[in-house]
N, C-alpha and C positions, 0 to 999 in steps of 0.2 A: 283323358288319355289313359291309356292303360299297357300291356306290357303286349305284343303281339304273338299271334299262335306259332309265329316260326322260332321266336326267343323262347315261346317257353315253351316246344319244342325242346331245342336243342338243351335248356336248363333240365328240365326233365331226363334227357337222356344223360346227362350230367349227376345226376341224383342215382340212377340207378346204381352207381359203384361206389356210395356213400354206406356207412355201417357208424348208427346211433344208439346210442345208450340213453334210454330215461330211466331217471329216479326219479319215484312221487309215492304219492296215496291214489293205489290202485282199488279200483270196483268194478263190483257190476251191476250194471244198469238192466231194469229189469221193467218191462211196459204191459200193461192192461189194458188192449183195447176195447172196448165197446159201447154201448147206447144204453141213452136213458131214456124212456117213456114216459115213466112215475115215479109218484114219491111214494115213499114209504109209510106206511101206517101203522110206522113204530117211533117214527123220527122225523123232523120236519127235511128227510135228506131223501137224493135220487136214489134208486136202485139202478144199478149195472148190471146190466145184461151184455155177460163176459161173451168179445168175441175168439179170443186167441191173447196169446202172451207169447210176450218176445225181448229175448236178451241180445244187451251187446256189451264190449267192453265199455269201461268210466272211467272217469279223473285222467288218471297217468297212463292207464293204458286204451284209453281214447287214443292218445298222443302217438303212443305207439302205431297202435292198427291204421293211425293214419300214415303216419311213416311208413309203413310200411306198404302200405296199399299204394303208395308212391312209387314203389320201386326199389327203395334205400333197405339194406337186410337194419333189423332192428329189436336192439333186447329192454328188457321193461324188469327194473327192480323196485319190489314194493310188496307190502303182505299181503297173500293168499293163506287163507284158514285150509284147515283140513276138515271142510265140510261140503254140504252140498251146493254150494254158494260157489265156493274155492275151485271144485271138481268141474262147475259150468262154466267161470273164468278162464280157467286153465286151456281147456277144448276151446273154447274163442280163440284167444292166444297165438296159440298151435293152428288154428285152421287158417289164421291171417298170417302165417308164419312170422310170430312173433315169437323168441326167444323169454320165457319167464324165468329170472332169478328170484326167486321168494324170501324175503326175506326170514328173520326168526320174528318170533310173538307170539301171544294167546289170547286174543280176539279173533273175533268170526270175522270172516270174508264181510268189506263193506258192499252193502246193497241198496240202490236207490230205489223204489219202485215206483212209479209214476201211472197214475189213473187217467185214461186219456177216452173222452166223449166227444164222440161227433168233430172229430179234428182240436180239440182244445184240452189240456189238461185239466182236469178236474181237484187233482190234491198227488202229494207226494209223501211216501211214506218210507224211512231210511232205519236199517238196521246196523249198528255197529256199537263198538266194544269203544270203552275210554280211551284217550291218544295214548296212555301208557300202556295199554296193550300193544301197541304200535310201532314202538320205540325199539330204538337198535342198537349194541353195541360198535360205536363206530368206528374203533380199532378193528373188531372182526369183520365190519361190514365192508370197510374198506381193503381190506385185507382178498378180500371175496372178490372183491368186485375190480381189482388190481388189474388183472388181463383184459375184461373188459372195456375200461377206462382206455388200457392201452392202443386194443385194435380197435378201440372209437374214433370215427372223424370228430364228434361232436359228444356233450355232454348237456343233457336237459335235467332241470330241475320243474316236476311240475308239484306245485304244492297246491291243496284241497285242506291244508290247516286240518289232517287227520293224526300228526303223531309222529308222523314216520321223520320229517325233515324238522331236521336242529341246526342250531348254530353254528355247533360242533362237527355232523356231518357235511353239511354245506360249504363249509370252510378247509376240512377237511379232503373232501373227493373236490372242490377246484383247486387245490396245492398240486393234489395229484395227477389231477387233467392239465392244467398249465405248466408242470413240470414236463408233461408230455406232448407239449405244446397242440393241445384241444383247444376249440371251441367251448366256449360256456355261458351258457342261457336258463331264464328262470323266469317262469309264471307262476308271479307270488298273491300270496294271500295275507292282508294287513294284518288280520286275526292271528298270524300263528307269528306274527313282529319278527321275523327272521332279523339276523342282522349278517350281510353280504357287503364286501367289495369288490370291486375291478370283474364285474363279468363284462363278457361281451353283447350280450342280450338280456331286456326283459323288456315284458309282455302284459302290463296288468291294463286292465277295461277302466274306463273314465273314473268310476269311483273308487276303484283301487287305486290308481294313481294320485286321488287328490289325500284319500284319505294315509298312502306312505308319505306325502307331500307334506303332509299336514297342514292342509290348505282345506279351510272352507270356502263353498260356493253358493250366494243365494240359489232357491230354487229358481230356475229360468234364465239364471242369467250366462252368459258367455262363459264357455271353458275357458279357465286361464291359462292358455297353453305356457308360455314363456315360463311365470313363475313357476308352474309345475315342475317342468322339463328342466329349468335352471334348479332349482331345489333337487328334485328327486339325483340331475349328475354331482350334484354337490355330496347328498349323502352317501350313495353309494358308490360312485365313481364307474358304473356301468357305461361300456361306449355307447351304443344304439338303446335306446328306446324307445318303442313302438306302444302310442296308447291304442286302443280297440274302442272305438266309438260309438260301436252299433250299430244303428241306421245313416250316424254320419259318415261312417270311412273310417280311418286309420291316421293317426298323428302320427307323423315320425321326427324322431330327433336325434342328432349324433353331438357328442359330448356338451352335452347339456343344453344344445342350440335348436332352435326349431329350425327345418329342412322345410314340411310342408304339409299337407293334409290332403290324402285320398279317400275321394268319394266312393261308397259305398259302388260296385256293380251290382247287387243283389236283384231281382229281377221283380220275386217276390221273397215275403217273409213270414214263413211257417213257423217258424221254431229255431230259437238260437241255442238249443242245447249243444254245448260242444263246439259250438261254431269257436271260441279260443283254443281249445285245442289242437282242433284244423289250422288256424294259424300260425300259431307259435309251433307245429309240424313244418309247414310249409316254408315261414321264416327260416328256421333253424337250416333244414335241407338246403335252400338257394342263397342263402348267406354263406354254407357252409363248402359250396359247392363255387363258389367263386363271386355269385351276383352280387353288385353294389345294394346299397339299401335302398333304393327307390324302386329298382328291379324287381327283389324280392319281394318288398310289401305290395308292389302292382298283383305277383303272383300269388299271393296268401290272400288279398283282397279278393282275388277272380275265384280260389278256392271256398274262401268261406263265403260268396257269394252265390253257389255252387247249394251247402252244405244250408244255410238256411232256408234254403228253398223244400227242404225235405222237412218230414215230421219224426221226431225223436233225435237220439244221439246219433252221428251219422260221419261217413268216410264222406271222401270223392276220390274218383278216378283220374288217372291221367286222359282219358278220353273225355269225360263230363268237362274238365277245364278246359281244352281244346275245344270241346262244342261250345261251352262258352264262350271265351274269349271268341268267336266267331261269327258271335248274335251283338256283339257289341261295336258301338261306332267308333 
């Protein structure tokens, strides 16, 4: 069962008078497509015979461009260099009518670039500066970022373990979203060991949650959902969590308890780049917008199921989730 085109409909038209605030480690995603023939007879490796290159936004402001291409106005704080990286960024941004707050630093614009043959990526190749190039004053950031927070409905945390998110500011900007009674949500990365309480969201994929969990899992064997779910509310004290399964659907849990697990609608499955981004977009907007949690995770399922069907980093529309949810029984 899944959530139907007239709910999410009406949640859609819901969304559009929503206005979001992400903080993360913003990039840009940058793609080379073309074909191999041969190998090289310098190196036992293919040559690429370049067809075209093609950017889009990454990490945090993935998140964004999906919010926004939902309908919800939306701003994206996180560092942009002042290079040619920064300058392609920026024009993305702006063309998805995304609001960029930039933060300070001196590191170059993060860039992914991704080698993609005959529909399959071939290798991944990433430019960036140390996380303390990253790193922000969080009195002044906060400071900055004070009106925003304010005419926020919501506050997203999207972490990429790049520099930018501390303890200190993550604790920091939910003082000041909850004093403004926000929303607050966070798709974490175990690597950058945040320590958070009492949000209202988060968002990590199976192995992120076993490994904040601190739960090992033989290979193959059953997700442990309960202990995760019961551990991970214990530490952080987060109400909803939402694991990302992948090909299985979506765990959901509210304070600390498992609710249930939705199956995957994906139709086919090109490519999960980003596909948690789309999510935790779509969560944030239809939780924030009034939907209960089984609601919204139907509609962030129909979305990323949507979004893996494409190749590379990727939005959906509100029309593509309508045609979906349409093809479904």
């Amino acid at each position: 069962m899944s959530i139907s085109p007239s709910k999410a409909r009406a949640l859609l038209k819901r969304i559009r008078g929503l206005r979001i605030l992400v903080i993360g480690d913003v990039m840009l995603d940058h793609y080379i497509w073309g074909d191999a023939t041969r190998i090289s007879p310098e190196a036992p490796v293919p040559v690429i015979d370049i067809a075209r290159d093609t950017w889009t936004a990454g990490g945090a402001a993935n998140v964004a461009i999906n919010i926004a291409g939902l309908g919800a106005r939306c701003s994206v704080f996180g560092f942009i260099g002042n290079d040619v990286a920064g300058t392609q960024l920026r024009e993305i941004l702006g063309s998805k009518g995304v609001d960029a707050l930039s933060s300070s630093g001196k590191g170059m614009t993060i860039v992914k670039t991704r080698v993609m043959v005959q529909h399959q990526q071939l290798c991944r190749l990433d430019r960036e500066s140390p996380a303390k190039a990253y790193s922000v004053d969080t009195a002044a950031a906060v400071r900055g970022l004070s009106k925003a927070i304010r005419a926020a409905d919501a506050v997203v945390f999207s972490d990429y373990a790049k520099g930018l998110l501390t303890d200190e500011l993550v604790a920091t900007v939910t003082g000041a979203a909850r004093a403004a009674g926000k929303f607050v949500a966070l798709d974490p990365k175990p690597k950058n060991q945040l320590s958070f309480k009492g949000l209202d969201l988060m968002t990590p994929n199976k192995r992120e949650a076993l490994q904040l969990a601190g739960i090992e899992s033989a290979p193959g064997a059953p997700f442990p959902a309960a202990a995760v779910c019961s551990r991970l509310h214990e530490k952080y004290g987060t109400h909803y969590i939402v694991v990302t399964l992948g090909e299985d659907g979506m765990l959901l849990s509210s304070s600390g308890k498992v609710i249930k697990t939705i199956p995957t609608t994906a139709r086919e499955i090109y490519d999960v780049s980003g596909a948690g981004d789309t999510a935790l977009a779509c969560l944030v907007l239809a939780l924030t917008s009034g939907a209960g949690l089984e609601e919204a995770a139907h509609f962030a399922n129909a979305a990323a199921g949507v979004v893996v069907g494409k190749l590379g980093t990727a939005t959906v529309s509100p029309k593509e989730i309508l045609d979906h949810l349409s093809t479904l029984p």
